[in-house]
ZAKEDO-705000 format. One record per residue (C-alpha): residue in three letters; residue number from 0; x, y, z. Coordinates in steps of 0.02 Angstrom, whole numbers, plus 50000, padded with zeros to 5 digits. Example, Ala and Ser with C-alpha at 12.3 -4.5 7.8 and 13.67 -1.06 7.14 Angstrom:
BEGIN
+--------+-----+-------+-------+-------+
! residu ! num !     u !     v !     w !
+--------+-----+-------+-------+-------+
!    ALA !   0 ! 50615 ! 49775 ! 50390 !
!    SER !   1 ! 50684 ! 49947 ! 50357 !
+--------+-----+-------+-------+-------+
END
This chain:
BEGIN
+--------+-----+-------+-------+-------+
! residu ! num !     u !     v !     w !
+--------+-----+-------+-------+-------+
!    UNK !   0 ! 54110 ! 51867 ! 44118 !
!    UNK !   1 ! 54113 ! 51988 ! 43967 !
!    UNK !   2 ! 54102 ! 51905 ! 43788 !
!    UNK !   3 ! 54303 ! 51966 ! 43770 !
!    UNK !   4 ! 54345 ! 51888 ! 43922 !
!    UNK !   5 ! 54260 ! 51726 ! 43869 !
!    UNK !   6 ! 54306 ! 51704 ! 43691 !
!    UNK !   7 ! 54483 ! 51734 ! 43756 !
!    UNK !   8 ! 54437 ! 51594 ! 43900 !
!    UNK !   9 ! 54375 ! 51491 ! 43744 !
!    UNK !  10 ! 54539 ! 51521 ! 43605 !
!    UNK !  11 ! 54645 ! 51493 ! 43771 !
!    UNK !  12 ! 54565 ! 51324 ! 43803 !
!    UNK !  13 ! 54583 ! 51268 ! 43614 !
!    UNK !  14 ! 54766 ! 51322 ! 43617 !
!    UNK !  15 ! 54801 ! 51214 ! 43787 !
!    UNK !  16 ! 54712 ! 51057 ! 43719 !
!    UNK !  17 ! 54811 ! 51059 ! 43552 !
!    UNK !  18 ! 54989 ! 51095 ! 43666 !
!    UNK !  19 ! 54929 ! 50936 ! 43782 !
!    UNK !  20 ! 54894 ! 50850 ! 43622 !
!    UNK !  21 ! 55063 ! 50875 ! 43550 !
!    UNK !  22 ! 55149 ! 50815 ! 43733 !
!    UNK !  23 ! 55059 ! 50669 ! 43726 !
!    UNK !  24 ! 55191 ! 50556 ! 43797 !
!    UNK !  25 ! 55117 ! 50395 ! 43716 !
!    UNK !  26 ! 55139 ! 50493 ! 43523 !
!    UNK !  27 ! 55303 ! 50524 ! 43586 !
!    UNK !  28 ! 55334 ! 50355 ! 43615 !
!    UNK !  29 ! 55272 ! 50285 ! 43444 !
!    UNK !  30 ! 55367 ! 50414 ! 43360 !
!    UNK !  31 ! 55541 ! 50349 ! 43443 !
!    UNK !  32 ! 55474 ! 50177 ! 43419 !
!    UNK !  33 ! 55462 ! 50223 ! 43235 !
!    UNK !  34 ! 55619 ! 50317 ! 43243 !
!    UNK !  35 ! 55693 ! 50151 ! 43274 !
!    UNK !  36 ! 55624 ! 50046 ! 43154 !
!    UNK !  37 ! 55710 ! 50157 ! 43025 !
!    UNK !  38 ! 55871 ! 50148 ! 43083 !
!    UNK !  39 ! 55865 ! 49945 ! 43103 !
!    UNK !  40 ! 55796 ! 49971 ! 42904 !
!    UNK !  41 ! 55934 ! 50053 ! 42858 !
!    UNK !  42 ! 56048 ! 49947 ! 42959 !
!    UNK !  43 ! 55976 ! 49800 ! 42864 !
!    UNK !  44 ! 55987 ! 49890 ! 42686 !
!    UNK !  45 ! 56186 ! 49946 ! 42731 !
!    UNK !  46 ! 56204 ! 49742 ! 42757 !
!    UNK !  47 ! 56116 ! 49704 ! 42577 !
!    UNK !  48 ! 56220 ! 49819 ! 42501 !
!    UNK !  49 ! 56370 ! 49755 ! 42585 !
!    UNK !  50 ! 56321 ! 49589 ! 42555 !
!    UNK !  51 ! 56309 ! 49642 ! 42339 !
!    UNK !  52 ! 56459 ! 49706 ! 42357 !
!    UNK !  53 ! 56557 ! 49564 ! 42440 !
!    UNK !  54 ! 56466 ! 49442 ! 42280 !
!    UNK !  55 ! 56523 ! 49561 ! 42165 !
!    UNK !  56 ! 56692 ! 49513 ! 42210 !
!    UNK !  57 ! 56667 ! 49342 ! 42238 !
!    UNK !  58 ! 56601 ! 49332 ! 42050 !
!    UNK !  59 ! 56768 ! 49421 ! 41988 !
!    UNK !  60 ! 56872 ! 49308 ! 42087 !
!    UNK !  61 ! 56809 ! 49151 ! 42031 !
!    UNK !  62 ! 56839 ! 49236 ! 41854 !
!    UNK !  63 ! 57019 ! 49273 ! 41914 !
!    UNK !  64 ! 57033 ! 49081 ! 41981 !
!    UNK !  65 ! 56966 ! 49029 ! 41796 !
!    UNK !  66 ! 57093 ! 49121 ! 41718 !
!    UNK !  67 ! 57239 ! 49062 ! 41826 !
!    UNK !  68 ! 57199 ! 48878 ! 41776 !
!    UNK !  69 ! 57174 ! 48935 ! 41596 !
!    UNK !  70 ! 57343 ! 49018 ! 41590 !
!    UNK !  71 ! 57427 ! 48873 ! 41702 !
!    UNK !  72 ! 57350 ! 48762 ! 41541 !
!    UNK !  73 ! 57441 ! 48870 ! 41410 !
!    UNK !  74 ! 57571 ! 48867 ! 41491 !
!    UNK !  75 ! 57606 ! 48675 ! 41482 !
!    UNK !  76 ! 57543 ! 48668 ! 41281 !
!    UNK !  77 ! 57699 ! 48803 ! 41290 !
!    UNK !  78 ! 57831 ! 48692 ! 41352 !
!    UNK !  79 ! 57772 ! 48551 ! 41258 !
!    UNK !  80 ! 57785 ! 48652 ! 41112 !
!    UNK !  81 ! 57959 ! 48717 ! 41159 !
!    UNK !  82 ! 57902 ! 48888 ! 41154 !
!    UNK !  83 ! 57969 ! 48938 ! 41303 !
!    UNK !  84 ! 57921 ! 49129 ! 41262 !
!    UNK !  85 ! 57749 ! 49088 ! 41273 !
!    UNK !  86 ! 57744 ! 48991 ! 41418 !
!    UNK !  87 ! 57838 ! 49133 ! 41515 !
!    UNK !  88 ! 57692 ! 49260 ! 41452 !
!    UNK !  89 ! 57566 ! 49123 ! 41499 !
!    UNK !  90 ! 57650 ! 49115 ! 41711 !
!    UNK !  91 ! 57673 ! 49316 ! 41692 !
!    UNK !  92 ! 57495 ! 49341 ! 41658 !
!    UNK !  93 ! 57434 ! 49172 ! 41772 !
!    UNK !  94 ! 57542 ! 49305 ! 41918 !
!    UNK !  95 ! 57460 ! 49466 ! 41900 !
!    UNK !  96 ! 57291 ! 49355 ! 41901 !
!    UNK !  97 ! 57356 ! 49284 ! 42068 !
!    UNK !  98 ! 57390 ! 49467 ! 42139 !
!    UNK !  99 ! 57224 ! 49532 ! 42088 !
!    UNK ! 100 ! 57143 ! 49352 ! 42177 !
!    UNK ! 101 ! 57258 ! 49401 ! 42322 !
!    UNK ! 102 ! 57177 ! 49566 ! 42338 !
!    UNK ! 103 ! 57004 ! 49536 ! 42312 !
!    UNK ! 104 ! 57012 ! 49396 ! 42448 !
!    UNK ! 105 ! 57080 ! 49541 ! 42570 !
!    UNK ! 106 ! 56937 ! 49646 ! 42503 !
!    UNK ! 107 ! 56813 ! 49513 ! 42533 !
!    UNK ! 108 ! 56895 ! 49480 ! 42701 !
!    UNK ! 109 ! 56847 ! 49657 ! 42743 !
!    UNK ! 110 ! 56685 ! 49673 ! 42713 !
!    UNK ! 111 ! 56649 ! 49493 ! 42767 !
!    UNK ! 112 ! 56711 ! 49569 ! 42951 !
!    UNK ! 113 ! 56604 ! 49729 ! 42920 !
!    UNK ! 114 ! 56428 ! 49622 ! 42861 !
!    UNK ! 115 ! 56471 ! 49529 ! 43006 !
!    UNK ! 116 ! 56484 ! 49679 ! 43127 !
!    UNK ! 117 ! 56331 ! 49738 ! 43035 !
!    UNK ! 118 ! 56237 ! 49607 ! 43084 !
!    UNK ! 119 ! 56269 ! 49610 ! 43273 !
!    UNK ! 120 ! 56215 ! 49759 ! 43269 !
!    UNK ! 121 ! 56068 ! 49731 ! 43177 !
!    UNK ! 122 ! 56037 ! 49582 ! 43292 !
!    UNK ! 123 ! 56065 ! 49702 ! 43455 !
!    UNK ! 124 ! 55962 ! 49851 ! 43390 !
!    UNK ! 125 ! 55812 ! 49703 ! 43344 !
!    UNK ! 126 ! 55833 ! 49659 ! 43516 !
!    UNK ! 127 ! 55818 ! 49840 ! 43585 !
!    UNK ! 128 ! 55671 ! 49863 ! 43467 !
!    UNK ! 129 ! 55580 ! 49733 ! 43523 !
!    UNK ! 130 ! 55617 ! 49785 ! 43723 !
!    UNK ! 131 ! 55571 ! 49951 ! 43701 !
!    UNK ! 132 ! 55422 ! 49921 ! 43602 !
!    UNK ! 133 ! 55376 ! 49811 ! 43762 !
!    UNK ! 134 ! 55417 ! 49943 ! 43860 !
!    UNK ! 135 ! 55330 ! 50070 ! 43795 !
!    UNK ! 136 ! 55146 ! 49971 ! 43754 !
!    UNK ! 137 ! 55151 ! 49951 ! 43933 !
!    UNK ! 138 ! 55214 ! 50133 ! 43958 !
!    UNK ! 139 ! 55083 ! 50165 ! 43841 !
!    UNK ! 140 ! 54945 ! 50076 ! 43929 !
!    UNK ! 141 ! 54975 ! 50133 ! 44132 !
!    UNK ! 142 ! 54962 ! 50317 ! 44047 !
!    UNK ! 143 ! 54807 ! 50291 ! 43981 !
!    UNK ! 144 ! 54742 ! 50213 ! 44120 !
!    UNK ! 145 ! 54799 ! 50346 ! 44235 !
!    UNK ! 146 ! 54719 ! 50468 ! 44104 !
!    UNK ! 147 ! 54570 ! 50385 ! 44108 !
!    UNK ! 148 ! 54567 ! 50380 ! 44305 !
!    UNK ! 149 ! 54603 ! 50560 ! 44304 !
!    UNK ! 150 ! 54476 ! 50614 ! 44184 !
!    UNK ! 151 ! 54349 ! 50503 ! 44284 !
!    UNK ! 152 ! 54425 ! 50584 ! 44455 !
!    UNK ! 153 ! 54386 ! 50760 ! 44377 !
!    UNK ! 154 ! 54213 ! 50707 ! 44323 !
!    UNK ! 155 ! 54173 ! 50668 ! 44512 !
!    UNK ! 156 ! 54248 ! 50799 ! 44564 !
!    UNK ! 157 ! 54175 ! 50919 ! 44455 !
!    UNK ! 158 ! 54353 ! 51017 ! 44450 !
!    UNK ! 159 ! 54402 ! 50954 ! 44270 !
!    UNK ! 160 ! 54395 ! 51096 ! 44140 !
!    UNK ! 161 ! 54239 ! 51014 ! 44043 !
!    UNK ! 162 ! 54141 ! 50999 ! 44203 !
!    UNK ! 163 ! 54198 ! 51187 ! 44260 !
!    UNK ! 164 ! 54137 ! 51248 ! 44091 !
!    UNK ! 165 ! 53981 ! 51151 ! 44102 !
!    UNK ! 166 ! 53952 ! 51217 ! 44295 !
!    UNK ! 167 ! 53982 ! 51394 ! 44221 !
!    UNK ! 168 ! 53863 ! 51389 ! 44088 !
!    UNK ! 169 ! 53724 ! 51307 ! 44212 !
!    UNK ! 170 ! 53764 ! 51484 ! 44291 !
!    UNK ! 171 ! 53731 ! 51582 ! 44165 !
!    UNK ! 172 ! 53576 ! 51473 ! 44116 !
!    UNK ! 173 ! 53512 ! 51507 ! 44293 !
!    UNK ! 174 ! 53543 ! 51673 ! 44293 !
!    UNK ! 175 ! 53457 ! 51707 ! 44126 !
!    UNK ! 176 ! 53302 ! 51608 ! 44187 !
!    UNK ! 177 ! 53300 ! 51727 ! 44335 !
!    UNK ! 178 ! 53327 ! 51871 ! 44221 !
!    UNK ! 179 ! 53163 ! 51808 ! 44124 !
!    UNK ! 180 ! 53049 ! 51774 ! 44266 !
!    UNK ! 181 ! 53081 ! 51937 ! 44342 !
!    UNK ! 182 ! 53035 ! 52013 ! 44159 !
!    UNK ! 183 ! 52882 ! 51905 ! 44153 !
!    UNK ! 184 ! 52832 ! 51938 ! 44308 !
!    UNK ! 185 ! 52852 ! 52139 ! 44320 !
!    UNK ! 186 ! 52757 ! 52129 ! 44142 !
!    UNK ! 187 ! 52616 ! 52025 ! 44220 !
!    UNK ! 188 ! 52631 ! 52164 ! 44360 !
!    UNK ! 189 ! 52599 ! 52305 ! 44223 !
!    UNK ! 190 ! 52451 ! 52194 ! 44136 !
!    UNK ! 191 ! 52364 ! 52196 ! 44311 !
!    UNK ! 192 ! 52375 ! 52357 ! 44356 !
!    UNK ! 193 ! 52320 ! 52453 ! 44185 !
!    UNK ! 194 ! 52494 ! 52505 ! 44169 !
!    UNK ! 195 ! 52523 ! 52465 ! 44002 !
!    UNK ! 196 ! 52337 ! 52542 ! 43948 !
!    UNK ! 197 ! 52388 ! 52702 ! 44021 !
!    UNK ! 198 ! 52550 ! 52701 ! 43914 !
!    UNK ! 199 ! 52463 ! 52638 ! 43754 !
!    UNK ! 200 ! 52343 ! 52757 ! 43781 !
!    UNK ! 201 ! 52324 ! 52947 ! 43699 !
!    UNK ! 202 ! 52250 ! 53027 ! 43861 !
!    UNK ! 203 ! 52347 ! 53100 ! 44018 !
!    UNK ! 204 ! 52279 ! 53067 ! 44193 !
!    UNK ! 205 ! 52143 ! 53201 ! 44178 !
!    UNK ! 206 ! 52057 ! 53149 ! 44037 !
!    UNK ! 207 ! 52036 ! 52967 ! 44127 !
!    UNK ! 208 ! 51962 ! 53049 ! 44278 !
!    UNK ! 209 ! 51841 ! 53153 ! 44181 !
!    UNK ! 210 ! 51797 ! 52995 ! 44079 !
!    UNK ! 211 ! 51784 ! 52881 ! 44243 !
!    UNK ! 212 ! 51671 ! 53036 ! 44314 !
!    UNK ! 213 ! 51552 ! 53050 ! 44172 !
!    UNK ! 214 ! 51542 ! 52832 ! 44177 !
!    UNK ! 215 ! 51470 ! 52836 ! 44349 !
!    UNK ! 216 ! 51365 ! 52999 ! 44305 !
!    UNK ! 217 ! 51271 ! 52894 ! 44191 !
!    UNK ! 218 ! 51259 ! 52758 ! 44283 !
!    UNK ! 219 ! 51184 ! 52866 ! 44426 !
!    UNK ! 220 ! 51055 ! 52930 ! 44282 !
!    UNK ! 221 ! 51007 ! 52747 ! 44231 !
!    UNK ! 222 ! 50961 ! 52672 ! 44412 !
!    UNK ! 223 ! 50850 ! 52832 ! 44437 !
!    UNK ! 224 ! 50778 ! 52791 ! 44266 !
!    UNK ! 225 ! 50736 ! 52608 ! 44327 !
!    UNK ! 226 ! 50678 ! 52664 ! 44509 !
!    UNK ! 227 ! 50563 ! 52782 ! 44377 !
!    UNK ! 228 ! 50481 ! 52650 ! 44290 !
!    UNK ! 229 ! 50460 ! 52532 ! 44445 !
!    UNK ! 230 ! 50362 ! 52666 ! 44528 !
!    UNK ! 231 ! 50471 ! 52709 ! 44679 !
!    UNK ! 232 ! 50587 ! 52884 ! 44690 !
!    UNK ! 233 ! 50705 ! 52946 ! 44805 !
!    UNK ! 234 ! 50543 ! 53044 ! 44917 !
!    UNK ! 235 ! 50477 ! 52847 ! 44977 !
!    UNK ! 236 ! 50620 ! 52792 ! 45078 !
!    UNK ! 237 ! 50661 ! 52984 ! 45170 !
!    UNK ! 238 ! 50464 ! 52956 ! 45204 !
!    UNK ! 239 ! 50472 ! 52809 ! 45285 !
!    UNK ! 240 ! 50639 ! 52869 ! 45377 !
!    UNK ! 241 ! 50528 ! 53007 ! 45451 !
!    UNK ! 242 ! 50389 ! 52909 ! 45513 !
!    UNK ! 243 ! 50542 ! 52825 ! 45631 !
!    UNK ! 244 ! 50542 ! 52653 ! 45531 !
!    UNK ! 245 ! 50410 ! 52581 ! 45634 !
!    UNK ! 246 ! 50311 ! 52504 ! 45491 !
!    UNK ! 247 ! 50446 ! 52437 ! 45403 !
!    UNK ! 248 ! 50482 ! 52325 ! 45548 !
!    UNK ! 249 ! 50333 ! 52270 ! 45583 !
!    UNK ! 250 ! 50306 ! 52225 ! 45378 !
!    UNK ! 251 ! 50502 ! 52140 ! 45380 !
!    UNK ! 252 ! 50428 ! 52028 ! 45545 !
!    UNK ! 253 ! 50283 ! 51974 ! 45472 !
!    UNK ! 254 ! 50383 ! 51924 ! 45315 !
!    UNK ! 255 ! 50493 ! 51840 ! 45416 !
!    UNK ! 256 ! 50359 ! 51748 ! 45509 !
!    UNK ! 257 ! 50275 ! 51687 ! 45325 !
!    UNK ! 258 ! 50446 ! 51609 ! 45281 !
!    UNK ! 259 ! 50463 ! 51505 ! 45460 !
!    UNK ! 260 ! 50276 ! 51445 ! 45404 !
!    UNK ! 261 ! 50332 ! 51385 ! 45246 !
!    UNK ! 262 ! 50475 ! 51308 ! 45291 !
!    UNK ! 263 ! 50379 ! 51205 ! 45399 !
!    UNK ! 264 ! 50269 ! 51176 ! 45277 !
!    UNK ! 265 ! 50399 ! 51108 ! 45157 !
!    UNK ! 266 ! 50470 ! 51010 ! 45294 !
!    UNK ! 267 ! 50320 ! 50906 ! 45338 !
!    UNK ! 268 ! 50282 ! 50871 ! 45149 !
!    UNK ! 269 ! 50462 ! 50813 ! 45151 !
!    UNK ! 270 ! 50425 ! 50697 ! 45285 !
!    UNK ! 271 ! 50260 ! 50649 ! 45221 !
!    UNK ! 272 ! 50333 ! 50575 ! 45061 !
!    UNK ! 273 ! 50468 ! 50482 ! 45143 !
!    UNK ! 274 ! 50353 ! 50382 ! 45238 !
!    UNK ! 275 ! 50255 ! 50339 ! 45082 !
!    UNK ! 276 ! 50430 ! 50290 ! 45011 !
!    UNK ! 277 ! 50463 ! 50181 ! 45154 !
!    UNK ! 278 ! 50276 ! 50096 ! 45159 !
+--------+-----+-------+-------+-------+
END
């Protein structure tokens, strides 16, 4: 796998987990859950406001009913008075009181029947609330179990995407390894066989023969300096090869015979001293 293939293997992987992310079904859920919640809030602040309004009018009617009894009074002070003027201005304006009473009891009938709608249906979308948040912690809970199952089936499995990533890059581990052993060994290879001094080196292949030549040259000089000074030369042995080798066998079996003699000798002082030891 080429480093293009596998960063786009890599950005590909990151842009799957964020998608799965965003389908999570149990985000989903809490987001319609919370969708709710809102609209039962604002179902609740549409009955407070409602509920304002329908006091408002309550207030101004009981001002209305206040002034109906206080024009109903001056009214009666009118007629005792004989001032029948006034007490016709005092039942005019005790009427238009009554009208206005009149309508804000049909305005407060109204909205008494809409709080009251307002309320079962703040009552019914509680109780749909409350289902579906039921519903969907244990919606909620058999996904992540089954997520958790499958994640744990994968792992067995080995087919999940972390455990094919980790089974690819045990690949390439093992196949760099045997990448580096074969290097090692073809440079322990090249150590052994000189390989590497012939390459570091300034000379071609003749100059090493010539040198290798001249090395056993003088060796050859030295051991016929030290066969020299120990008295013997090449002559001795073609002498003794000419007079058929029949001394030099009869010197190598008496030599022979002087080292069976003192290995016996050796042996019975061997014996000897073990008997002391055991006496």
């Amino acid at each position: 796998m080429g480093i293009l293939s596998r960063a786009s293997y890599v950005v590909r992987s990151k842009i799957n987990s964020l998608l799965n992310r965003a389908e999570d079904p149990t985000e989903t859920l809490d987001y319609s859950y919370e969708k709710m919640r809102d609209e039962l809030q604002q179902v609740k602040q549409g009955i407070a406001d409602l509920t304002t309004q329908k006091k408002r009018l309550e207030i101004q009617k009981r001002r209305l009913e206040e002034n109906v009894e206080k024009h109903n009074e001056q009214a009666r002070q009118a007629v005792r008075q004989d001032r029948d003027d006034l007490a016709k201005r005092a039942l005019e304006k005790k009427q238009a009181k009554m009208n206005q009473i009149e309508d804000l009891e049909s305005q407060i009938a109204n909205l008494q029947e809409t709080q009251d709608n307002l309320v079962d249906k703040k009552n019914e979308l509680q109780n749909r609330i409350e289902e579906f948040r039921t519903k969907k912690e244990t919606m909620k809970a058999r996904y992540e179990a089954a997520e958790a199952s499958s994640r744990v089936s994968e792992a067995v499995s080995g087919v999940g995407d972390e455990m094919g990533d980790v089974s690819r890059a045990l690949e390439r581990a093992e196949d760099q390894t045997d990448e580096m052993e074969a290097r090692s060994a073809a440079m322990d290879e090249l150590v052994d066989t000189g390989a590497f001094d012939e390459m570091m080196s300034d000379k071609d292949a003749i100059d090493r023969e010539l040198e290798t030549g001249r090395a056993n040259s003088e060796v050859d000089t030295e051991l016929e300096t030290l066969k020299t000074e120990m008295g013997k030369s090449t002559a001795e042995p073609e002498a003794e090869s000419e007079n058929g080798g029949e001394t030099s066998s009869a010197d190598l079996d008496e030599e022979l015979d002087q080292v069976d003699v003192a290995e016996e000798d050796v042996e019975a002082e061997l014996e000897e001293l073990k008997n002391e030891d055991d006496s």
